[in-house]
LUMMI-127058 format. One record per residue (C-alpha): x, y, z; residue number from 0. Coordinates in steps of 0.001 Angstrom, whole numbers. Layout:
LUMMI-127058
+---------+---------+---------+-----+
:       X :       Y :       Z :   i :
+---------+---------+---------+-----+
:       X :       Y :       Z : NUM :
...
+---------+---------+---------+-----+
END
This chain:
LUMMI-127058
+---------+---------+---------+-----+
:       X :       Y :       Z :   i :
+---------+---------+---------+-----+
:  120211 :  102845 :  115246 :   0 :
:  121588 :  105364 :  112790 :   1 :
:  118368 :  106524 :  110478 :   2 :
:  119363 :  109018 :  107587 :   3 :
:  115897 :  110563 :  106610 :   4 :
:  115778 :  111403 :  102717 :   5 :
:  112998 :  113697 :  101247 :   6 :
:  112053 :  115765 :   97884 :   7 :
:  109166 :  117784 :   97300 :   8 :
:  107205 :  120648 :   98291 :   9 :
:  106505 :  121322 :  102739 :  10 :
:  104001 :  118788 :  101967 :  11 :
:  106506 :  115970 :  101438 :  12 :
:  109344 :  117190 :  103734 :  13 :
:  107143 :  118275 :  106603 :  14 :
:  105870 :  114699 :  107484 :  15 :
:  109508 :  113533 :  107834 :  16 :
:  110354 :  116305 :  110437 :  17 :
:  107398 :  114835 :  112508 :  18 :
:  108613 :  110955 :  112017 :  19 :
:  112322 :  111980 :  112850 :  20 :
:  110929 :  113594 :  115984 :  21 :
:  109697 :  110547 :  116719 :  22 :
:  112772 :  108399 :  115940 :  23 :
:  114821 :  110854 :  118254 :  24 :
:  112297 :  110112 :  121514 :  25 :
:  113240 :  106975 :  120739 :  26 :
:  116875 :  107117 :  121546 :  27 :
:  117874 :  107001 :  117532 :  28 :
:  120724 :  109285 :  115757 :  29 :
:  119123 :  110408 :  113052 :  30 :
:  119269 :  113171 :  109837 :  31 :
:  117114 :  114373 :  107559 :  32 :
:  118538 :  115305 :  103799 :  33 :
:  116301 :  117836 :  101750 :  34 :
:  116052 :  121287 :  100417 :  35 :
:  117857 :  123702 :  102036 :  36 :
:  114440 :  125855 :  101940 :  37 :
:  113609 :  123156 :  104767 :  38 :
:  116879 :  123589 :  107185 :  39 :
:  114923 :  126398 :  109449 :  40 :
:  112444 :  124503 :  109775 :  41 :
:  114374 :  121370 :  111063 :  42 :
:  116405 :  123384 :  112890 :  43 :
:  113676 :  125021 :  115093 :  44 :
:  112769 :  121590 :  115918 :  45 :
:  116614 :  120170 :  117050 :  46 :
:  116428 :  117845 :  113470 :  47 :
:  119960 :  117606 :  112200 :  48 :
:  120111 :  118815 :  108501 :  49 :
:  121907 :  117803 :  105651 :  50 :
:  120906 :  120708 :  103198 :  51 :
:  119942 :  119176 :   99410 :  52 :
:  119875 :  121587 :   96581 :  53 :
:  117239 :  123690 :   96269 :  54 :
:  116557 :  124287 :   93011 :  55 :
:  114312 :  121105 :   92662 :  56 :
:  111662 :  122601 :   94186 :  57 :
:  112377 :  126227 :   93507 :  58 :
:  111579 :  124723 :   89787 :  59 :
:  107866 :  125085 :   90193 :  60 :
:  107827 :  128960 :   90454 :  61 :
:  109884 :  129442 :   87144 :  62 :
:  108406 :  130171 :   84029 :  63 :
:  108814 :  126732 :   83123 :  64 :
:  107656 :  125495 :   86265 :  65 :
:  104441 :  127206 :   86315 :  66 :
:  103943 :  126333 :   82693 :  67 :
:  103660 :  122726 :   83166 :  68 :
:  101539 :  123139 :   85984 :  69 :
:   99340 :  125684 :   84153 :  70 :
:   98851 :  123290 :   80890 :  71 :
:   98760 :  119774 :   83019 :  72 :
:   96795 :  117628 :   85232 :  73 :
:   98286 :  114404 :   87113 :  74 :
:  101604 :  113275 :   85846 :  75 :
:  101605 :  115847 :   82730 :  76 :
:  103518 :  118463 :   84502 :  77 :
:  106117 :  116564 :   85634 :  78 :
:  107013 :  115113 :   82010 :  79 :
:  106985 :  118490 :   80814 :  80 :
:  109566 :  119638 :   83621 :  81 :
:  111792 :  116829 :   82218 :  82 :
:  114569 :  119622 :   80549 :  83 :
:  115006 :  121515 :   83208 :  84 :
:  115005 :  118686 :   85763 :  85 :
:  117706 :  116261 :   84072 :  86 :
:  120492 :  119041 :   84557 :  87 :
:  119583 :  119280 :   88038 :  88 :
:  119468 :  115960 :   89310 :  89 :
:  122878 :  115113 :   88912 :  90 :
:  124006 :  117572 :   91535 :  91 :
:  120781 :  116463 :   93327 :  92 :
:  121821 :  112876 :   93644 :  93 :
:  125618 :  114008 :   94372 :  94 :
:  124843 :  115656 :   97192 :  95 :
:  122407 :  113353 :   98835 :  96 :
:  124947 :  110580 :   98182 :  97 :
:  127451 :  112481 :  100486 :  98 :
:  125181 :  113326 :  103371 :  99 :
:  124244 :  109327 :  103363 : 100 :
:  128080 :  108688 :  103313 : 101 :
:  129211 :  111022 :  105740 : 102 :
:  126434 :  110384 :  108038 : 103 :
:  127102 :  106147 :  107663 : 104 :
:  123357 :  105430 :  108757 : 105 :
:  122490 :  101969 :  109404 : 106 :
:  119018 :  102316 :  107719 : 107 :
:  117850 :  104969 :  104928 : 108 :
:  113944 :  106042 :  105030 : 109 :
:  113522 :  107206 :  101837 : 110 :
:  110703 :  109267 :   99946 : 111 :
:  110088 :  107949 :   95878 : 112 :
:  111626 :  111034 :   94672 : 113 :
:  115083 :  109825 :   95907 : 114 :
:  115542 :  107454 :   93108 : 115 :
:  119162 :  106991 :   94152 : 116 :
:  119122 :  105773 :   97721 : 117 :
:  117963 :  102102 :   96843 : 118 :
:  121501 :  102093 :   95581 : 119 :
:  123344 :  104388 :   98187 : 120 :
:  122002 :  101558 :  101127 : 121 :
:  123883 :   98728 :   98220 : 122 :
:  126924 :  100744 :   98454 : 123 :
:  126666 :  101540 :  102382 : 124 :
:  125572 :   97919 :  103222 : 125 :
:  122661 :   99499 :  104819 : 126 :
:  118815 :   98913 :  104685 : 127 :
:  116175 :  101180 :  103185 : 128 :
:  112508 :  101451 :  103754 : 129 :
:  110210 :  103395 :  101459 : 130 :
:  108860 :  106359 :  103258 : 131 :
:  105812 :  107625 :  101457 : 132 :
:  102623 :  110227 :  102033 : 133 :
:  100989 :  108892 :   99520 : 134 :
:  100186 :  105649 :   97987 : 135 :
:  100781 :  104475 :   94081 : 136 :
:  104458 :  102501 :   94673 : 137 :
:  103186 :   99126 :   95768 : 138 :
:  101097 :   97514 :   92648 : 139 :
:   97296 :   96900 :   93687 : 140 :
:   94141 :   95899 :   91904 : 141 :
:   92042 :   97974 :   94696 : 142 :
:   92712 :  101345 :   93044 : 143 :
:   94953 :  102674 :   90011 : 144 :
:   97843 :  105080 :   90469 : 145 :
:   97253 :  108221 :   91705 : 146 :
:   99367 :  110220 :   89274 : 147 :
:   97180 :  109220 :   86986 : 148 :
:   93781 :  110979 :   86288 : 149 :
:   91755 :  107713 :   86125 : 150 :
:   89399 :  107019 :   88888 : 151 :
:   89574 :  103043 :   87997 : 152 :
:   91092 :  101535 :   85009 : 153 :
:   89627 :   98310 :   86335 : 154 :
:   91925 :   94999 :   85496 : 155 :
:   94790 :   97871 :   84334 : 156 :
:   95072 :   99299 :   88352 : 157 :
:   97678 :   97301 :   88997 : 158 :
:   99549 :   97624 :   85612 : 159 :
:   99530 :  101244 :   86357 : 160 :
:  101623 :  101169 :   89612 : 161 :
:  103809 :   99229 :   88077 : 162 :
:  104217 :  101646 :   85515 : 163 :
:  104266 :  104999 :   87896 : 164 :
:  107334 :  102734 :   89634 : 165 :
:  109612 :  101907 :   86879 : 166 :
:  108313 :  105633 :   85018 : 167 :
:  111282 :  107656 :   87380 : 168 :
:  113452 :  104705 :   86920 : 169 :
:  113337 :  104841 :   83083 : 170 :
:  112930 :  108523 :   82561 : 171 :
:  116824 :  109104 :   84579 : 172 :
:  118067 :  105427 :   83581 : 173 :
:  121150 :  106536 :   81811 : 174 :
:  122323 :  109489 :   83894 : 175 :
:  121680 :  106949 :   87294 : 176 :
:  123573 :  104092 :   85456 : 177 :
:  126030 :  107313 :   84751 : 178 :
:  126134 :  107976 :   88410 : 179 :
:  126224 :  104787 :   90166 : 180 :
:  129348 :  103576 :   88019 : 181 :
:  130972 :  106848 :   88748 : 182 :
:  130069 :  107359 :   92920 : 183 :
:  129360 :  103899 :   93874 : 184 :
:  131517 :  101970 :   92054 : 185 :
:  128340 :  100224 :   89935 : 186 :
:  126621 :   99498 :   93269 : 187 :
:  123075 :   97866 :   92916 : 188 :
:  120003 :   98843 :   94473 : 189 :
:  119788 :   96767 :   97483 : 190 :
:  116118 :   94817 :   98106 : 191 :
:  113894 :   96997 :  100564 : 192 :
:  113259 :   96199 :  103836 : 193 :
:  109551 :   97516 :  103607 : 194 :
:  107333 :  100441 :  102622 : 195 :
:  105800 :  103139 :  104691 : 196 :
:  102612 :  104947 :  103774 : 197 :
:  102248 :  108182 :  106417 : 198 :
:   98234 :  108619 :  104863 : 199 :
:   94754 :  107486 :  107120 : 200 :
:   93256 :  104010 :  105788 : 201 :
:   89902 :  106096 :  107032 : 202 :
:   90762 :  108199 :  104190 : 203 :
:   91606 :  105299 :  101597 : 204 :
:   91208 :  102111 :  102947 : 205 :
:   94129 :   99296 :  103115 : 206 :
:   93879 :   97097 :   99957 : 207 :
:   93406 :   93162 :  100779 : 208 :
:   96171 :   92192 :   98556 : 209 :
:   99149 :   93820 :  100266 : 210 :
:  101627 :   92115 :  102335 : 211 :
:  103013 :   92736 :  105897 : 212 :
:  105858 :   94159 :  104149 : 213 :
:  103404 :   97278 :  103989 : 214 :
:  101946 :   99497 :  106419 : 215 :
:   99733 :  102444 :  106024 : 216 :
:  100607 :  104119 :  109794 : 217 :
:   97898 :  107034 :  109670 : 218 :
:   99584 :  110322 :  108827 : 219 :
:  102973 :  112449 :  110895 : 220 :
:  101366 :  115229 :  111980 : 221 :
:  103908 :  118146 :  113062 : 222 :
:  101712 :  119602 :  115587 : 223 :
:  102544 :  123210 :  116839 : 224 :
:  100492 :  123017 :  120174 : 225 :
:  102493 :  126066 :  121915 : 226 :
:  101374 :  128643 :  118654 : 227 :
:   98901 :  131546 :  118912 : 228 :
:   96716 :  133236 :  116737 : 229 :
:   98760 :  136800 :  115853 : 230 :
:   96365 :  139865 :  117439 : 231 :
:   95149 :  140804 :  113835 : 232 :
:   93943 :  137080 :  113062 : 233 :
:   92529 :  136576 :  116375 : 234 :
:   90456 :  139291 :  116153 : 235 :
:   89252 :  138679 :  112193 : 236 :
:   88257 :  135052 :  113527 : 237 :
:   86415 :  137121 :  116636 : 238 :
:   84524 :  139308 :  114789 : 239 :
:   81818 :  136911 :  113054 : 240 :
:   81097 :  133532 :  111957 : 241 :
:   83712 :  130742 :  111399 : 242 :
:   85504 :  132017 :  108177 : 243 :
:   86119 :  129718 :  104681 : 244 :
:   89687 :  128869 :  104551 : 245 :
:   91005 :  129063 :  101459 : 246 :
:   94744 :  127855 :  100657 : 247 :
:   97033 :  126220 :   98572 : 248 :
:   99889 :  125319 :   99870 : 249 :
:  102844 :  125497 :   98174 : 250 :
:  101784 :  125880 :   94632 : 251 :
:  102661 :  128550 :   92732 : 252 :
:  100953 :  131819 :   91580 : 253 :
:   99505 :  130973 :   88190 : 254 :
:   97126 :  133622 :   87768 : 255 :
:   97080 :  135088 :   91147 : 256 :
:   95171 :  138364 :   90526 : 257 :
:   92323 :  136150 :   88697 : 258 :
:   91788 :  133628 :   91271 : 259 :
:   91734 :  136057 :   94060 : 260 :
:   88904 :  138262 :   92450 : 261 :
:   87010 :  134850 :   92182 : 262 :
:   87323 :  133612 :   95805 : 263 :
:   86155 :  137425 :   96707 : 264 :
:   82787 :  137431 :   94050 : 265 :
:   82255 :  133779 :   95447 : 266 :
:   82635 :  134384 :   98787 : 267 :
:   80434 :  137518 :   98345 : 268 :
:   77930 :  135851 :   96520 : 269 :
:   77215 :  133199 :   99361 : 270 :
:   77490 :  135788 :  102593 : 271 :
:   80361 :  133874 :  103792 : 272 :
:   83751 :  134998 :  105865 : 273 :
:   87202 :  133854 :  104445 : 274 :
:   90313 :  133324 :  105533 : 275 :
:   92912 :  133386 :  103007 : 276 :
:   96413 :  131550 :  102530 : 277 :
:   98946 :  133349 :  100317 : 278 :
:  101142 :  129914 :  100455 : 279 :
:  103467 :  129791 :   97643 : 280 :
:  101980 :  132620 :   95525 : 281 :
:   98875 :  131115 :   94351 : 282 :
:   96575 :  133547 :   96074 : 283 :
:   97179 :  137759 :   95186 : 284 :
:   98315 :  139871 :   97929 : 285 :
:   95396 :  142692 :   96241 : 286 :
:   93551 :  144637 :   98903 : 287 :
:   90890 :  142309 :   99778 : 288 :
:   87199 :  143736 :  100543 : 289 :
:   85984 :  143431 :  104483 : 290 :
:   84964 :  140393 :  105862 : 291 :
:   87884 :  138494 :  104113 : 292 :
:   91604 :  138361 :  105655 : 293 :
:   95054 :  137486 :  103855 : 294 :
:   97474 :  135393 :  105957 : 295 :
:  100780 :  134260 :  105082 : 296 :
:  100768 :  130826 :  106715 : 297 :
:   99445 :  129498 :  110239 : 298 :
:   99938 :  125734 :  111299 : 299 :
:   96853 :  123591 :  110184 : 300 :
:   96485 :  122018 :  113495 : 301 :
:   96188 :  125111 :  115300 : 302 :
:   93822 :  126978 :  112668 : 303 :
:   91316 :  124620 :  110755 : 304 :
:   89362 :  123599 :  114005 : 305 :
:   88647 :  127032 :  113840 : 306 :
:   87427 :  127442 :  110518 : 307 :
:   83917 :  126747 :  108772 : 308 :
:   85278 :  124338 :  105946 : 309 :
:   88513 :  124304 :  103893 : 310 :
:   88713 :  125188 :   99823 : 311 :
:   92646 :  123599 :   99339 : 312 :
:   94742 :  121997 :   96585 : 313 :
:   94262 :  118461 :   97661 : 314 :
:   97938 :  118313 :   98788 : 315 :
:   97872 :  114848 :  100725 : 316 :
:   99198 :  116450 :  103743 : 317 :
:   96502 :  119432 :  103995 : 318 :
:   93702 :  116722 :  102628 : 319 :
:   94569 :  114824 :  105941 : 320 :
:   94638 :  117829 :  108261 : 321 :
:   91611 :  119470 :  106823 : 322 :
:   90028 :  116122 :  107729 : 323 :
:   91882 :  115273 :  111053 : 324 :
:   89738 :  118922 :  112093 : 325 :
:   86488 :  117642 :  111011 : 326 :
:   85890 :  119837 :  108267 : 327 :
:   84800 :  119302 :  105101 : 328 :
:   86449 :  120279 :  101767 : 329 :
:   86458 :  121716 :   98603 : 330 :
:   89124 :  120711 :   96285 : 331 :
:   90633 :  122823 :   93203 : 332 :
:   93780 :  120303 :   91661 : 333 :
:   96876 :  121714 :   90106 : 334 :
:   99140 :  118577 :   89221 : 335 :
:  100018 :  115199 :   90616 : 336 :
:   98329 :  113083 :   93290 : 337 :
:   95757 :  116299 :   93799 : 338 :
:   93789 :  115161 :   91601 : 339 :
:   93547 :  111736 :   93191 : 340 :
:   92859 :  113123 :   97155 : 341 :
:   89954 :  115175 :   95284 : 342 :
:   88101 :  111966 :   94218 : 343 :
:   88455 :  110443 :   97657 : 344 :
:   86880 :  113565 :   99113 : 345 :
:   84076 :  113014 :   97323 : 346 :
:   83548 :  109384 :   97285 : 347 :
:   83698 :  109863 :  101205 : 348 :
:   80943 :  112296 :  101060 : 349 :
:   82962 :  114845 :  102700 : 350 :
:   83425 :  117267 :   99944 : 351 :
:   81226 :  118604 :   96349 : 352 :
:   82607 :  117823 :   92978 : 353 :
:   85991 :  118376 :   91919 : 354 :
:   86390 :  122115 :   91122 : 355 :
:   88458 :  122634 :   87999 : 356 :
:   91424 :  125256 :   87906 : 357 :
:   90581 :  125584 :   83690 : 358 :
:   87516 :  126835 :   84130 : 359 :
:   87224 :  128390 :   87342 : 360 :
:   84211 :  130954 :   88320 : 361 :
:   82780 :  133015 :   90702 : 362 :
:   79269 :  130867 :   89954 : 363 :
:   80860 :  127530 :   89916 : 364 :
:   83132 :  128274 :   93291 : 365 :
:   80063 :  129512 :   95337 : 366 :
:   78270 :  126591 :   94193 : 367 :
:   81152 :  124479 :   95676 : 368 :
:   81166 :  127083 :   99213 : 369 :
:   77183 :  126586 :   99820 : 370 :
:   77845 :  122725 :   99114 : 371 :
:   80157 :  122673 :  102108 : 372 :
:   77111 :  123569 :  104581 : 373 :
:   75335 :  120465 :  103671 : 374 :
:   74190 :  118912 :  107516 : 375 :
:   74956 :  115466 :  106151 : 376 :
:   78433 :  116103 :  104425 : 377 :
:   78986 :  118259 :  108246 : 378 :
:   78489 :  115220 :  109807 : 379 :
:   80223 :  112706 :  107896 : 380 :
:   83532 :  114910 :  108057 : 381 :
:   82918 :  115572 :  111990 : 382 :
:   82881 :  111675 :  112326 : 383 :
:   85851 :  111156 :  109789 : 384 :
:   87659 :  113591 :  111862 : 385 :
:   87379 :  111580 :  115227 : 386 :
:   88763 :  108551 :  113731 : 387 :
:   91878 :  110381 :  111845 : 388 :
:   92261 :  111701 :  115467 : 389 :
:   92412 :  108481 :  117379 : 390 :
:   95153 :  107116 :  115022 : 391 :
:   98915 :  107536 :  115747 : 392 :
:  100798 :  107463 :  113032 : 393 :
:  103922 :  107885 :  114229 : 394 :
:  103698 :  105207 :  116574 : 395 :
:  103049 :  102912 :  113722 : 396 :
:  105756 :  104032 :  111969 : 397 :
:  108232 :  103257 :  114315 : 398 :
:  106810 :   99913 :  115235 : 399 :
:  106954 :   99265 :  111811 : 400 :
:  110604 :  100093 :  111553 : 401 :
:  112204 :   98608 :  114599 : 402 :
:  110277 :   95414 :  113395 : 403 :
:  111355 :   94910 :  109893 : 404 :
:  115073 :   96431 :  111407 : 405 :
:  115780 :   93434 :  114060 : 406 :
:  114191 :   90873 :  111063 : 407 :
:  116973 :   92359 :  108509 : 408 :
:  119572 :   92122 :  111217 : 409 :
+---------+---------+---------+-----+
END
């Protein structure tokens, strides 16, 4: 089978995708994976064929106008307000993701939400298409409302809202896709999917009773770097004392770098503890930092968080699931999107304090949050939580899931 892998987003969304096509290759499938060209070393140090997508989608959210939105927004605010700047740059988005699908012929497209236009590439290839998502929100449900919205219930509404966060994308680019398809597909429709993937834990957010088999929620891809090694400088900071703090935010951007760093180092201070820090995509300063507190640029999550105390993070789905998969527990600080949504799971599981909010932000507040996260009882719920992310294979699922619903479409 010939599997073209489509994917938009931050590491967070791509990253996942590397592991699953991994996955699809030990399986004896051809396969390619189209997304930011920021992505293509990454791939490529794994064997992944590439088909490079533009990258100025996600090179957006460190512009001015990127970090803006981010700055003034919570949920699905930010990416309204990147609207103007997006609309110009989807065009060439959905041109060139239209000829890697084309050139590659695949028999079946996996497809992340953000790729609004390959429900109609597989109608103009004669192809199938599965959803491929790391988060949930694109199948309607009554269990839970959508997660790009800031609402922890909106109670007979939940399942209005998915419906809403699914035709939202659709509406916001109708003209330019109507644009599109009559111009590169010849007016091809969106063919009918063949299913949707969810790559999250139901341990994390359990399965809701009222969807079909034409869903599964596999457990998450891990891309697991078993063969990596602390650097000498890190190994010894983690030597030297206690189990630091990690502190990271993935791949958001630096809003107010300067200011947030000073308050990780009062809080940290303030509570006697160690911290490890994650300079990601600019959100955290690169400032001398005072002792008992190191500066990394990146490290795998698999590798490092069983080695850390308890993990301060964005609430990124994919670092909400590792920092759990290690046991840990969390303290979440939201910048946009789903975050917002993985925060209130973390603490409706008991494995995290209250939400920490980026607005109002302080030293006080954030070592409240750090001496929350040595709680015996929220230790031991995210210990146990751990065990069961770690017994799931999500991968596995995956590609039951897909060779399934595959031989029922053929």
């Amino acid at each position: 089978m010939r599997v073209s892998l489509h994917a938009l987003g931050t590491r967070g969304d791509v990253q996942p995708c590397i592991a699953l096509a991994l996955g699809l290759m030990r399986r004896g499938h051809a396969v390619q994976l189209a997304a930011p060209a920021q992505f293509e070393r990454m791939a490529a140090a794994r064997g992944v064929p590439f088909a490079p997508l533009p990258g100025e989608f996600l090179a957006l959210l460190d512009t001015p106008e990127g970090k803006a939105a981010i700055a003034g927004s919570k949920g699905f605010g930010a990416g309204l307000k990147l609207l103007k700047p997006l609309r110009p740059l989807m065009r060439r988005l959905l041109d060139a993701e239209w000829e890697a699908a084309r050139a590659f012929a695949p028999d079946l497209i996996l497809h992340h939400p953000k790729c609004i236009g390959a429900p109609a590439m597989a109608g103009r290839l004669g192809c199938a298409h599965i959803l491929a998502s790391p988060l949930p929100g694109f199948t309607p449900t009554a269990a839970f409302p959508s997660p790009l919205l800031p609402f922890a219930s909106l109670g007979p509404l939940n399942r209005l809202s998915h419906w809403l966060a699914i035709r939202g994308a659709q509406s916001l680019f109708a003209r330019l896709l109507r644009a599109w398809r009559a111009e590169q597909l010849g007016g091809a429709a969106p063919r009918p999917s063949a299913g949707t993937l969810y790559a999250y834990s139901r341990h994390i957010l359990p399965l809701p009773d009222d969807w079909g088999e034409d869903v599964c929620v596999t457990g998450n891809w891990f891309l697991d770097e078993p063969a990596w090694r602390p650097p000498e400088a890190l190994a010894a900071f983690l030597q030297a004392g206690p189990p630091p703090v990690y502190i990271g935010f993935g791949s958001m951007p630096g809003l107010d770098p300067a200011r947030l760093t000073a308050i990780i180092a009062e809080a940290l201070s303030r509570t006697g503890r160690r911290g490890l820090l994650a300079r990601g995509g600019g959100a955290i300063g690169a400032a001398a930092l005072p002792p008992g507190i190191m500066a990394i640029d990146e490290a795998p999550h698999d590798q490092l968080l069983p080695l850390v105390h308890a993990v301060i993070h964005h609430g990124g789905a994919g670092t909400t699931a590792a920092a759990l998969r290690a046991g840990k527990p969390c303290a979440i600080l939201p910048f946009f999107g789903d975050q917002p949504f993985w925060a209130r799971r973390i603490t409706g599981l008991g494995v995290g304090p209250p939400t920490l909010d980026r607005r109002t932000l302080s030293a006080e507040s954030l070592a409240t949050a750090i001496a929350a996260l040595d709680a015996p009882p929220m230790r031991a719920r995210a210990a146990s939580l751990g065990a069961r992310i770690r017994a799931e294979d999500g991968i596995a699922a995956a590609l039951a899931f897909i060779e399934k619903r595959m031989r029922r479409a053929g």
